[in-house]
N, C-alpha and C positions, 0 to 999 in steps of 0.2 A: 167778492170782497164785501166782508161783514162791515155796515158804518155804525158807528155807537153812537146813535144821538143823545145819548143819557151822559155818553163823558165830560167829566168838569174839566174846562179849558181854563180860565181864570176869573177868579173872586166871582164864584157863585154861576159865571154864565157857562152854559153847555154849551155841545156843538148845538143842537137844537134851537137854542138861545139866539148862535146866530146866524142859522138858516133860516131864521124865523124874520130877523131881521133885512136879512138880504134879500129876503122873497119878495119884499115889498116894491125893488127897481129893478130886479134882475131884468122881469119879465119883459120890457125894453130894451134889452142889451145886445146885442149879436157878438159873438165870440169864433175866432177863424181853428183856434186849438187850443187847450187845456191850460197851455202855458198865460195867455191872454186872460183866460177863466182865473187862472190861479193869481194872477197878479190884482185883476182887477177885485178880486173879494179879499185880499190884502186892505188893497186902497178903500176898501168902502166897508168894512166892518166896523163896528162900533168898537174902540178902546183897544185893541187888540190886535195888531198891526204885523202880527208874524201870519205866515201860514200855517192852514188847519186842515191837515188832509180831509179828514171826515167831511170839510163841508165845501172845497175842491171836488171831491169825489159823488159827493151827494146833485151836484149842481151838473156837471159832467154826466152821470148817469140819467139825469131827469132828461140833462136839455141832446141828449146822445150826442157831449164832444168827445173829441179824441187827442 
């Protein structure tokens, strides 16, 4: 599964935008399965409060959830 960090999410920021963002607490976080991952970078993204698969999937494949 290809992720496109180059893709525009909204007004100017990429997914990269805000993986870049998220990288900064993640790395404290423990996560039991994907669903937990997915909701928690919901709640902690900056301005943008939907889910973003690319950066679900980018955080999943780094931290190997499932």
């Amino acid at each position: 599964m290809a992720i496109n960090l180059n893709k525009h999410i909204w007004e100017g920021w990429t997914v990269q935008d805000f993986i870049n963002d998220l990288e900064i607490i993640i790395n404290f976080q423990k996560f039991k399965d994907k669903t937990e991952l997915k909701n928690w970078c919901m709640d902690n993204q900056p301005y943008y409060k939907k889910h973003i698969p690319d950066v679900v999937n980018y955080f999943a494949k780094k931290y190997n959830i499932k």
